[in-house]
NUNUDO-763974 format. One record per atom (N, C-alpha, C): residue number from 1; residue in three letters; atom name; x, y, z. Coordinates in steps of 0.1 Angstrom, whole numbers, plus 5000, padded with zeros to 4 digits. Layout:
REM residues N
pos code site px py pz
NUM Ala CA X Y Z
...
END
This chain:
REM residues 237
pos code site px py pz
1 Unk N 4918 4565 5431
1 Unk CA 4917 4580 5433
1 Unk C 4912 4586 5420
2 Unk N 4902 4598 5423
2 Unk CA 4895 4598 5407
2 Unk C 4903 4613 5401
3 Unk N 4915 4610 5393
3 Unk CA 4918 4623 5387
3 Unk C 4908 4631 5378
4 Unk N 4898 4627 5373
4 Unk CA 4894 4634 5363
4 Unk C 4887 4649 5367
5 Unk N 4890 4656 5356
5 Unk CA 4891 4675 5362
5 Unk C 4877 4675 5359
6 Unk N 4870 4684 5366
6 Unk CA 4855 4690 5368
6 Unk C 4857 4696 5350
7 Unk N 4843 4691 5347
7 Unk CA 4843 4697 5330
7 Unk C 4844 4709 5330
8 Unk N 4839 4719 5338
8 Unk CA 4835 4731 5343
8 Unk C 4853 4736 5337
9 Unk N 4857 4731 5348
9 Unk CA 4875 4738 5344
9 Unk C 4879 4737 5333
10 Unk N 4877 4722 5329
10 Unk CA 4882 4721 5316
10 Unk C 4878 4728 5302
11 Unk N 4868 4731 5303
11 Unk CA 4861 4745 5295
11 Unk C 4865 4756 5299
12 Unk N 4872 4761 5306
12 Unk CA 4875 4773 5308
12 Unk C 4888 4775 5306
13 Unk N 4898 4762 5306
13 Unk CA 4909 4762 5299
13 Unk C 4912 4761 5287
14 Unk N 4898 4757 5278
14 Unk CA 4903 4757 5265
14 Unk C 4898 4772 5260
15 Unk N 4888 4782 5265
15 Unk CA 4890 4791 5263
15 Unk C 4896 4795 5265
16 Unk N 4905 4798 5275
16 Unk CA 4920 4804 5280
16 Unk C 4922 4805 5266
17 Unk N 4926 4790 5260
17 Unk CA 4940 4793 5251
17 Unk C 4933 4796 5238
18 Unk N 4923 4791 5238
18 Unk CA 4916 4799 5219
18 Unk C 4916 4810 5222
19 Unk N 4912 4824 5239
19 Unk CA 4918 4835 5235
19 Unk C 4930 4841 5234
20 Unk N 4939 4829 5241
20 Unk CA 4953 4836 5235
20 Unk C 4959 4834 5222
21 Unk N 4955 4826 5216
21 Unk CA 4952 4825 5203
21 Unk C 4948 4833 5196
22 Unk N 4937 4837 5198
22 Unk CA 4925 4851 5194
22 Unk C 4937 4863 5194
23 Unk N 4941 4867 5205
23 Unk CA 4954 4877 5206
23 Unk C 4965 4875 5198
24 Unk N 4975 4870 5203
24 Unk CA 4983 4864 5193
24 Unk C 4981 4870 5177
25 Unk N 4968 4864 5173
25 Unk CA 4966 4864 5162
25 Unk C 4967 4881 5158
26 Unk N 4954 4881 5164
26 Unk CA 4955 4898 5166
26 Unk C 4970 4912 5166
27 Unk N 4976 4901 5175
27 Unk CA 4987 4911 5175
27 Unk C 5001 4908 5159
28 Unk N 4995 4899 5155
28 Unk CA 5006 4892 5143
28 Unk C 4999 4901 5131
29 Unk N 4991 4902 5130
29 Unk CA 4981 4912 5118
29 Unk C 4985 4926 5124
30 Unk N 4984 4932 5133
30 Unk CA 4986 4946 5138
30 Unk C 4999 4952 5134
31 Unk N 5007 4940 5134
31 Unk CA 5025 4940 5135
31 Unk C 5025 4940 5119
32 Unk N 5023 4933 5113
32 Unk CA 5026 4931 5098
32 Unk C 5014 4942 5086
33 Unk N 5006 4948 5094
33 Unk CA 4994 4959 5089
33 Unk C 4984 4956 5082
34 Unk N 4978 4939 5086
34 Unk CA 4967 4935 5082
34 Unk C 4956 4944 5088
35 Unk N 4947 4945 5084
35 Unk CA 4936 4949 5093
35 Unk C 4925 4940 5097
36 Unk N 4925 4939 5111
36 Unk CA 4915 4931 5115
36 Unk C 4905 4932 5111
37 Unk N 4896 4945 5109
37 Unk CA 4882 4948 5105
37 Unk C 4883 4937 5089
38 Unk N 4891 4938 5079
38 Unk CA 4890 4934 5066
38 Unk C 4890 4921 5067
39 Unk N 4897 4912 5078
39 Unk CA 4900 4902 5082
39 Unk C 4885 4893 5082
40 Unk N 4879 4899 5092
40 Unk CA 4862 4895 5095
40 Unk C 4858 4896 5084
41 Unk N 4857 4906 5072
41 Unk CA 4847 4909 5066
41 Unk C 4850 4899 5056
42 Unk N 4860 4895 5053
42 Unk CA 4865 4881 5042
42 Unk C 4858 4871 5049
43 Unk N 4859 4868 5060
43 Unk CA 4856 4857 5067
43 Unk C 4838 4859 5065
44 Unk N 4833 4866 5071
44 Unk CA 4819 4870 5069
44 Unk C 4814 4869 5057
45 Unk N 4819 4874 5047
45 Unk CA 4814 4875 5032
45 Unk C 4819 4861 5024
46 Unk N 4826 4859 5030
46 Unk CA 4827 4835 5026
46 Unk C 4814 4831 5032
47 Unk N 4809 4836 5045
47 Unk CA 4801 4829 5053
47 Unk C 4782 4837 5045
48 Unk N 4788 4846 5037
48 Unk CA 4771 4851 5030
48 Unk C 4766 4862 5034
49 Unk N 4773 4869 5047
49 Unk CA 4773 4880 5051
49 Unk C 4773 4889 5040
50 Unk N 4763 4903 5039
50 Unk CA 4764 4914 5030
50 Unk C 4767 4927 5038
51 Unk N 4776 4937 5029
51 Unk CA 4770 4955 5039
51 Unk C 4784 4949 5050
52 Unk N 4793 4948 5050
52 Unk CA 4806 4945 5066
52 Unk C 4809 4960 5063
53 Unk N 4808 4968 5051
53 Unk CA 4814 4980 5051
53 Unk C 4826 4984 5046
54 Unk N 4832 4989 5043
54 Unk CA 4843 4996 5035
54 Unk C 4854 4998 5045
55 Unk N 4863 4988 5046
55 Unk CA 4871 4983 5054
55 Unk C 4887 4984 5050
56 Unk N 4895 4995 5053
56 Unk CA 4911 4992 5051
56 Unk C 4917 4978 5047
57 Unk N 4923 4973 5036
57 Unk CA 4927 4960 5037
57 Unk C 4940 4963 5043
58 Unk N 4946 4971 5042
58 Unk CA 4962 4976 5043
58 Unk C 4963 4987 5048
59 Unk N 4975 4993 5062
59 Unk CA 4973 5005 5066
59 Unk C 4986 5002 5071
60 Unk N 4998 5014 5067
60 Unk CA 5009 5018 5077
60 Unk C 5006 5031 5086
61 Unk N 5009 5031 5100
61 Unk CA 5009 5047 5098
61 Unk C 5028 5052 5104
62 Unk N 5036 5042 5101
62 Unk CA 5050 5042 5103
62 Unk C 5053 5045 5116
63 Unk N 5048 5036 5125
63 Unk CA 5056 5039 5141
63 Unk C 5070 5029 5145
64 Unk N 5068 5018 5130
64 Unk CA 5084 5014 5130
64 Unk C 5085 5011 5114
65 Unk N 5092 4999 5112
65 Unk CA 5097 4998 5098
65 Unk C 5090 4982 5099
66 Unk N 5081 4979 5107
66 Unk CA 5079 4965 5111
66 Unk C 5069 4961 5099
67 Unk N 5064 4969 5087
67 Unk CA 5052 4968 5077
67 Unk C 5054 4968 5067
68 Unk N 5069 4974 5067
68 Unk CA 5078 4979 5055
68 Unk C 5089 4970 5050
69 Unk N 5094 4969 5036
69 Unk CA 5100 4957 5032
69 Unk C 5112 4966 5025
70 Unk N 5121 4969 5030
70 Unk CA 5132 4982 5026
70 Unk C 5139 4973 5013
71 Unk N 5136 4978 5002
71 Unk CA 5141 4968 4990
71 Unk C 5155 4976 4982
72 Unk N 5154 4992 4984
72 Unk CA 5166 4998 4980
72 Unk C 5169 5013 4984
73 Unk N 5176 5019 4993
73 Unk CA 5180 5032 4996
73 Unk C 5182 5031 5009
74 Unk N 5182 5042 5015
74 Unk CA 5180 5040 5028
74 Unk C 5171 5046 5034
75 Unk N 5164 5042 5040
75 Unk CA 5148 5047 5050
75 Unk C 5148 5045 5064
76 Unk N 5142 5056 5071
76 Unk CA 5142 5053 5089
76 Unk C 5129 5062 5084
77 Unk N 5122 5057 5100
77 Unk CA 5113 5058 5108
77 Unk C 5114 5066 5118
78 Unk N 5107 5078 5118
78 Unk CA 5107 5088 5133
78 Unk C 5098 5099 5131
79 Unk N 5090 5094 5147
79 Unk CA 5080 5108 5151
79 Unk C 5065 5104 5137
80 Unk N 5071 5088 5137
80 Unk CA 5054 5085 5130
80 Unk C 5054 5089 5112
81 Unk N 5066 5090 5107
81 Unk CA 5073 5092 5093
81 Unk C 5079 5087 5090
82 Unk N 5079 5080 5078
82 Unk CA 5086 5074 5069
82 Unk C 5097 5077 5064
83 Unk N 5107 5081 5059
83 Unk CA 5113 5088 5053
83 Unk C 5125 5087 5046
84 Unk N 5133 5088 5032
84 Unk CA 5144 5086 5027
84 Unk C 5154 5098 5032
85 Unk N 5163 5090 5034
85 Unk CA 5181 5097 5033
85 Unk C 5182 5111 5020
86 Unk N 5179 5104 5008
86 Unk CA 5183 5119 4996
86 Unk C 5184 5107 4987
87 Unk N 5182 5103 4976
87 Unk CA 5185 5096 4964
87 Unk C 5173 5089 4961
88 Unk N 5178 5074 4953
88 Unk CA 5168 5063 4948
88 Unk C 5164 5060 4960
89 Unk N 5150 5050 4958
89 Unk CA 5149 5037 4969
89 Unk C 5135 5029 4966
90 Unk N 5133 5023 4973
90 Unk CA 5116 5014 4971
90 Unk C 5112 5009 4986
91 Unk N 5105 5007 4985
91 Unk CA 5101 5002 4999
91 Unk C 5086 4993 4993
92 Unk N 5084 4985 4998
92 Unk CA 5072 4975 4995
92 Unk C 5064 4972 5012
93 Unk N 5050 4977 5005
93 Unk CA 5044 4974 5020
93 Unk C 5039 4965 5024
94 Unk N 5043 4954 5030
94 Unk CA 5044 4939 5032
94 Unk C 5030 4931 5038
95 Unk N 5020 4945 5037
95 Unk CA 5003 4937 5041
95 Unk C 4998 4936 5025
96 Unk N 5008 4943 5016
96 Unk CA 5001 4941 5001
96 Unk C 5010 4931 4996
97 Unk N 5022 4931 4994
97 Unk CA 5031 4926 4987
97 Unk C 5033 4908 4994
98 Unk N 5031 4911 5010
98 Unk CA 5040 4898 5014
98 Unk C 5030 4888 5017
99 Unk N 5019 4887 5013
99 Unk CA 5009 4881 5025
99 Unk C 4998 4875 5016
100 Unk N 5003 4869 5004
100 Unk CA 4988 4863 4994
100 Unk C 4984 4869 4985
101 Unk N 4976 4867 4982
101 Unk CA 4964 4880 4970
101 Unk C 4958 4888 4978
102 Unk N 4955 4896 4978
102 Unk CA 4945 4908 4983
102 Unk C 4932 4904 4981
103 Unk N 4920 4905 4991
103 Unk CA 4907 4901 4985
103 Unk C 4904 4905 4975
104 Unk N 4907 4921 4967
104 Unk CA 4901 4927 4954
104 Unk C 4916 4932 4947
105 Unk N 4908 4927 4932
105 Unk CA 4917 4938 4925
105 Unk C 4919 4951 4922
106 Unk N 4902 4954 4927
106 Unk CA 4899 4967 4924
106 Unk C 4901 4974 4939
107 Unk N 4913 4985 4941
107 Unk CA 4913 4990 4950
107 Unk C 4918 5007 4951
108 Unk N 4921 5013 4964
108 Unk CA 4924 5026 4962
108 Unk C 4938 5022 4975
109 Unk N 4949 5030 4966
109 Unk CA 4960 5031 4973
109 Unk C 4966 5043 4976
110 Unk N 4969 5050 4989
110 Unk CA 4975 5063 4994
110 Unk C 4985 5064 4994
111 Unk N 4996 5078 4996
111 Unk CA 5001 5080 5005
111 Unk C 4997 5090 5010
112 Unk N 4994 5094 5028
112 Unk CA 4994 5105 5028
112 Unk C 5001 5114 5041
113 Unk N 4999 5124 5036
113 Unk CA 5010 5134 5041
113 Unk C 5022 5129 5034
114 Unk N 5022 5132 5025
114 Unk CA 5041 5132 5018
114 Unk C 5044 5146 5015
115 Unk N 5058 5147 5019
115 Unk CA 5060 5160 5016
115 Unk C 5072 5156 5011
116 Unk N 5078 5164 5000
116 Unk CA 5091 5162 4988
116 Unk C 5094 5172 4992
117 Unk N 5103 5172 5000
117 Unk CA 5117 5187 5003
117 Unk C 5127 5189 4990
118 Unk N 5134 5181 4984
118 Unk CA 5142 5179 4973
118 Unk C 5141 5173 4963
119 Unk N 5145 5170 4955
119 Unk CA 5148 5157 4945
119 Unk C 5136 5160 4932
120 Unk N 5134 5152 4923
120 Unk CA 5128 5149 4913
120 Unk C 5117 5140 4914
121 Unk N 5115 5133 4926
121 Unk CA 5100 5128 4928
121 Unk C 5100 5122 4934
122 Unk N 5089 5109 4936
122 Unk CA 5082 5097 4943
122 Unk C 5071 5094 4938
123 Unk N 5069 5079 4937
123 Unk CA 5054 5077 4931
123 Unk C 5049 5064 4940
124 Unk N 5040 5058 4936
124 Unk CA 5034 5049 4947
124 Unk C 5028 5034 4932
125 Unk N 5037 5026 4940
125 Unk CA 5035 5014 4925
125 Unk C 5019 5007 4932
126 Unk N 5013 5002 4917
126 Unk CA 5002 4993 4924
126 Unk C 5003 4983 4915
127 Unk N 4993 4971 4915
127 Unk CA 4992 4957 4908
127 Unk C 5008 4960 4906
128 Unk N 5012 4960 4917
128 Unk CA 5029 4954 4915
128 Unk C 5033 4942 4921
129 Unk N 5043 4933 4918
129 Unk CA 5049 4920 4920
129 Unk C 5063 4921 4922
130 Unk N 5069 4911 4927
130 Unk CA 5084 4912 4927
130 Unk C 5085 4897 4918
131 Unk N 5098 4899 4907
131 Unk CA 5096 4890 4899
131 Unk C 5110 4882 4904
132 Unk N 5117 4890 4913
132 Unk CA 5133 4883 4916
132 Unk C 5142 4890 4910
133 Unk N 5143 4897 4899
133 Unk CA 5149 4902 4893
133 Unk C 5143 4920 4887
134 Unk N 5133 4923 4895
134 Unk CA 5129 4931 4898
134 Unk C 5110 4936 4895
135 Unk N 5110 4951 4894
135 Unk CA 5094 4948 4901
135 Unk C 5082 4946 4888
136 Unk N 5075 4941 4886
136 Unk CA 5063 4944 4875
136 Unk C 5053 4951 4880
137 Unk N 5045 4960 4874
137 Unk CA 5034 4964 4880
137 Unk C 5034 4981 4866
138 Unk N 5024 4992 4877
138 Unk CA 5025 5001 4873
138 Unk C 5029 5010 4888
139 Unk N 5032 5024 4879
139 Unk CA 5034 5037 4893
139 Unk C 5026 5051 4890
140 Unk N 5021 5052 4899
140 Unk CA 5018 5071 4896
140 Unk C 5028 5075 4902
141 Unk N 5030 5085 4895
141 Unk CA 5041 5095 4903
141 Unk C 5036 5108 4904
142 Unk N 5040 5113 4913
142 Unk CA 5041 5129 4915
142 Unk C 5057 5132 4913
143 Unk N 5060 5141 4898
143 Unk CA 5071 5140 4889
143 Unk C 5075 5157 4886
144 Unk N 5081 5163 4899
144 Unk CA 5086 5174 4891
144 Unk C 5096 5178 4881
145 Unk N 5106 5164 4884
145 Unk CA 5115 5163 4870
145 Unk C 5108 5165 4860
146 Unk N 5095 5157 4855
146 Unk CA 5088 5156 4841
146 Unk C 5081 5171 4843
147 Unk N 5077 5174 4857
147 Unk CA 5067 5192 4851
147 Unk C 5055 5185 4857
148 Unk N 5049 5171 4859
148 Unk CA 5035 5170 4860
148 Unk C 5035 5154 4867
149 Unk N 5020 5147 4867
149 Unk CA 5017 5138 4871
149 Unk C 5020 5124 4856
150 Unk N 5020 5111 4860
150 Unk CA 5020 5105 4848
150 Unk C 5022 5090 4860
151 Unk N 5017 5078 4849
151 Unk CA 5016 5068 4853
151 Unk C 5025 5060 4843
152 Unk N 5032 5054 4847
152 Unk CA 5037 5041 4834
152 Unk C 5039 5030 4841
153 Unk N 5042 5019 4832
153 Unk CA 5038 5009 4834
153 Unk C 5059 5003 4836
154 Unk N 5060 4993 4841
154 Unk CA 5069 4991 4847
154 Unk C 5069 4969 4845
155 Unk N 5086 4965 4841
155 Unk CA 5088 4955 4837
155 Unk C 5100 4951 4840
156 Unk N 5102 4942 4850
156 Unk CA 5114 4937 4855
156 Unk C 5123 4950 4860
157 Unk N 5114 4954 4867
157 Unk CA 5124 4968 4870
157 Unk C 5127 4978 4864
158 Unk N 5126 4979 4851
158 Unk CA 5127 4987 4846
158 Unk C 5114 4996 4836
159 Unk N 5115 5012 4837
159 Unk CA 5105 5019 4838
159 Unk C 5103 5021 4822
160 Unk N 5092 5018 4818
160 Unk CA 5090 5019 4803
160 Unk C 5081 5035 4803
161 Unk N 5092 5041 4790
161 Unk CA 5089 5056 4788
161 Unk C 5079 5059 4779
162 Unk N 5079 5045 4770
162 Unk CA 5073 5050 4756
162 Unk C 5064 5034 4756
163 Unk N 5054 5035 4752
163 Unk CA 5045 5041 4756
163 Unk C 5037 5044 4772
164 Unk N 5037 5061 4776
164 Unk CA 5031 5066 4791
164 Unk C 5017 5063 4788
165 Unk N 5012 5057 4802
165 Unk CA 4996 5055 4799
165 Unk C 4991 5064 4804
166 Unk N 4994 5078 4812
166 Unk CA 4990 5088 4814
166 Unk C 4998 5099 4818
167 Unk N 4996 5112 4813
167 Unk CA 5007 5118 4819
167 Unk C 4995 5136 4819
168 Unk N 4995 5142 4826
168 Unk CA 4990 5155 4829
168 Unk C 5004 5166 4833
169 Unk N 5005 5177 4824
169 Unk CA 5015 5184 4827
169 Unk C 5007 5196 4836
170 Unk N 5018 5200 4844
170 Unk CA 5011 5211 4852
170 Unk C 5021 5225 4851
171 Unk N 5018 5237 4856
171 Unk CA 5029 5247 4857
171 Unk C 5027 5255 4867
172 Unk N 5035 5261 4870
172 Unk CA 5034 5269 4883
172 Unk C 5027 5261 4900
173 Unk N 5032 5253 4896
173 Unk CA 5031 5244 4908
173 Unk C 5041 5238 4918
174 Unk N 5034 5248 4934
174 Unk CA 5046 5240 4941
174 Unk C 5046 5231 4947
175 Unk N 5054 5223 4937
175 Unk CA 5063 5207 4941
175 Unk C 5067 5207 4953
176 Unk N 5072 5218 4960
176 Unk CA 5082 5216 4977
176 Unk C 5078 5217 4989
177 Unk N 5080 5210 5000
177 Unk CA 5080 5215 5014
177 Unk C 5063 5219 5013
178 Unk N 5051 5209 5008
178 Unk CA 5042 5209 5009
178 Unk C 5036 5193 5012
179 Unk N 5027 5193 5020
179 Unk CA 5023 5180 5022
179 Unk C 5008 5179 5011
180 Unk N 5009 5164 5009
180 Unk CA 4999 5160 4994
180 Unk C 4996 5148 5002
181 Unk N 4983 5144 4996
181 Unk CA 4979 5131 4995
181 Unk C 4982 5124 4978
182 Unk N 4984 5113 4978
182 Unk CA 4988 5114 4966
182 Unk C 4982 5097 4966
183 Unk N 4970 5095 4956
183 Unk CA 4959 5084 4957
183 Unk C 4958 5075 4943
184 Unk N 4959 5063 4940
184 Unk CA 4955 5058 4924
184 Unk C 4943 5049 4925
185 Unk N 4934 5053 4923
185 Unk CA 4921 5042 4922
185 Unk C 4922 5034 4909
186 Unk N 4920 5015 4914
186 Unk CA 4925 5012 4906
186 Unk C 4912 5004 4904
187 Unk N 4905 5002 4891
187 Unk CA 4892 4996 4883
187 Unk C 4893 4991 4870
188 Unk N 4894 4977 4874
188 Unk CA 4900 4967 4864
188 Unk C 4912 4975 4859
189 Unk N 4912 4974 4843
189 Unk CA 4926 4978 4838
189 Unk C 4924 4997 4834
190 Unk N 4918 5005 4845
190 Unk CA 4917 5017 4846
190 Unk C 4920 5021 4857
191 Unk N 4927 5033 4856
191 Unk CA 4939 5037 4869
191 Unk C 4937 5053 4866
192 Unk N 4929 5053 4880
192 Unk CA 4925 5068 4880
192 Unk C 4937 5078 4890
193 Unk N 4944 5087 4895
193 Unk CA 4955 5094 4900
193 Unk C 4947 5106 4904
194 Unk N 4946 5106 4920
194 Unk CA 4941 5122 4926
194 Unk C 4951 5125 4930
195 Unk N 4952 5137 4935
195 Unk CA 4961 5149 4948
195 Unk C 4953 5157 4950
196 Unk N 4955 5153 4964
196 Unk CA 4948 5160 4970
196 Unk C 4930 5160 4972
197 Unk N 4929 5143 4966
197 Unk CA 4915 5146 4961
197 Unk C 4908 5148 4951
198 Unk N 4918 5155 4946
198 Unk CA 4911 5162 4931
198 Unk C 4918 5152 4923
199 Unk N 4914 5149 4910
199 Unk CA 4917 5143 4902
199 Unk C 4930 5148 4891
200 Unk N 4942 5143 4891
200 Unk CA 4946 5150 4881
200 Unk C 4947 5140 4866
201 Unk N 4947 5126 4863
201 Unk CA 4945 5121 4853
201 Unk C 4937 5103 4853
202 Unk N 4936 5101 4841
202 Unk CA 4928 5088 4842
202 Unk C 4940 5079 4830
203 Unk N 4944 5067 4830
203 Unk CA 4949 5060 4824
203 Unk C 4944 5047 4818
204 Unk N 4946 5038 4808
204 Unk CA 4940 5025 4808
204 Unk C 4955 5016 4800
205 Unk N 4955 5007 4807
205 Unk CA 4962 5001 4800
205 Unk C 4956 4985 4791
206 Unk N 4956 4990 4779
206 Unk CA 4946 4978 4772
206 Unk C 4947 4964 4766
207 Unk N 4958 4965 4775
207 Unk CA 4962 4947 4774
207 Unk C 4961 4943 4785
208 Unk N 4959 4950 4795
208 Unk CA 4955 4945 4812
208 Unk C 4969 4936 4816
209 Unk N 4981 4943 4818
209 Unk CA 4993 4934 4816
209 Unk C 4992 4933 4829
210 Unk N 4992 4937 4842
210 Unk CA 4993 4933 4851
210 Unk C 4975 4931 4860
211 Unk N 4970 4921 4863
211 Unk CA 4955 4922 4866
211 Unk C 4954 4924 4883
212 Unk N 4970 4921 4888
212 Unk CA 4963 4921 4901
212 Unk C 4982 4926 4909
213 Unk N 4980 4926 4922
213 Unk CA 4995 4931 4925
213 Unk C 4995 4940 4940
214 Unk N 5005 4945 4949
214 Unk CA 5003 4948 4954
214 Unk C 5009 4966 4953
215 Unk N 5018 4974 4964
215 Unk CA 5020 4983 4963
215 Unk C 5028 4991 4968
216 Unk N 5038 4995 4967
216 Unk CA 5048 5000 4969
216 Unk C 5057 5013 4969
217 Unk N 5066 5021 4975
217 Unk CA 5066 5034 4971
217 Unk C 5078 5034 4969
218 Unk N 5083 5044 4956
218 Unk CA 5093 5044 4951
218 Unk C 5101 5060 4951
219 Unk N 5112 5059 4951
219 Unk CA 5119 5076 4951
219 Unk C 5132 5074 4939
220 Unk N 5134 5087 4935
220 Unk CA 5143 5084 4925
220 Unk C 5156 5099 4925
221 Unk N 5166 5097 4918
221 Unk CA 5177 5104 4918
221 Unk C 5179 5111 4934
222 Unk N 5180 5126 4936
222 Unk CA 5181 5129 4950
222 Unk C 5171 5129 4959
223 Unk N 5157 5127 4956
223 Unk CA 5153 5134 4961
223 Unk C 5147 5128 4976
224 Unk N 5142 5137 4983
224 Unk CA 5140 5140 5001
224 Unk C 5128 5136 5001
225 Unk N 5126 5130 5006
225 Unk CA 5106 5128 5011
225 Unk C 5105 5120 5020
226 Unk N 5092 5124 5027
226 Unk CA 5088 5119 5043
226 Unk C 5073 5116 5042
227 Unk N 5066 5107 5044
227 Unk CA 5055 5100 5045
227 Unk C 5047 5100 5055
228 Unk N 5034 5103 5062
228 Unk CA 5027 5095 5074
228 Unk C 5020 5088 5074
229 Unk N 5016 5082 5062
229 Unk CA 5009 5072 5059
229 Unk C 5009 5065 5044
230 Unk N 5003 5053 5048
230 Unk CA 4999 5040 5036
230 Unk C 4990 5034 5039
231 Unk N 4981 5037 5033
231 Unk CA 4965 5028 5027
231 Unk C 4961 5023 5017
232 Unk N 4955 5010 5018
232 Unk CA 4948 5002 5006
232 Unk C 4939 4998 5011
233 Unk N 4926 5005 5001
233 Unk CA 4917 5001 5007
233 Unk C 4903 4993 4993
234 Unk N 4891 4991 4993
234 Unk CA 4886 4986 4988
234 Unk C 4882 5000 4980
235 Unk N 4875 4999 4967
235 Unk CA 4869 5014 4965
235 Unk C 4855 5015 4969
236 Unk N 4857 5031 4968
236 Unk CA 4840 5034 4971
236 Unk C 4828 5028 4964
237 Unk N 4816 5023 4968
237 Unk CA 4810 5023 4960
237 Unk C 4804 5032 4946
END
């Protein structure tokens, strides 16, 4: 008796499963906030491909905590926001931090829609690492405690004051119950800081102490803040 299956079927079964595979995959990047589009374009640009386009490597837009890596305070998720309890905390977003190198080191990192109801700030870390015993990298912050904007650089956790690699003081500005975008373009060891778009300072750090890293958002003493987004993306041309 002749078992052998019509080739016909048997091609159609192994597509079956390379597209459930194909899915799967798809859905394991969606879950963890890879982006597919950046996905191809690594893959295409190994293969010689030019022009894939200006592609998100990293995107939350917080419909759970499934992206997020809660490292200190307390944070919940609702109605598509991020958001702390009142005090310290960090959160690391786990398509930068957990998942390899990043294709570039030169990138642009958001948050947006943040709004600070209380407290003394939030900033957004980049070419950050976890060392085990805490984070290396740098942060922009949006800093009403200080009066202004400022970046510093950051080592085993702890935040080095002296020397700031940038700091812009502002006045008469409201810090509260306003939503910001709040963006660090990062170009080699130059770290440029918008809100809103607009530029408020440019930084360099000239020993290039951290060259590459991912990105993470941090809150300090009381304060209140709510998020609807995180992006990293490649920069503009």
């Amino acid at each position: 008796m002749n078992t052998k299956k019509p080739s016909g079927q048997g091609n159609m079964e192994y597509a079956l499963i390379l597209l459930l595979i194909a899915v799967a995959a798809i859905m394991i990047m969606q879950i963890t906030g890879v982006s597919v589009e950046s996905v191809f374009c690594r893959v295409a640009g190994g293969l010689g491909a030019k022009n894939c386009g200006s592609s998100t490597i990293c995107q939350d837009d917080f419909t759970d905590l499934s992206g997020s890596l809660v490292k200190s305070g307390t944070w919940t998720v609702s109605n598509g926001q991020l958001c702390n309890s009142g005090g310290g905390g960090m959160v690391y977003n786990k398509c930068s931090m957990g998942n390899g190198s990043l294709p570039t080191n030169d990138y642009t990192a958001s948050l947006n829609v943040a709004n600070l109801t209380a407290g003394n700030g939030y900033g957004i870390y980049f070419h950050a690492t976890d060392t085990g015993s805490g984070i290396n990298g740098y942060a922009f912050q949006y800093d009403p405690g200080l009066g202004g904007f400022v970046i510093r650089k950051w080592v085993n956790g702890s935040e080095i004051f002296n020397p700031v690699l940038a700091v812009a003081y502002v006045s008469n500005y409201n810090w509260y119950s306003q939503p910001h975008n709040l963006t660090v373009k990062v170009v080699g060891n130059t770290f440029i800081g918008y809100v809103d778009g607009q530029q408020v300072l440019t930084g360099t750090d000239p020993n290039n102490t951290y060259p590459s890293g991912g990105s993470a958002i941090r809150t300090w003493d009381s304060t209140n803040l709510c998020v609807d987004q995180f992006t990293l993306s490649p920069n503009s041309p």
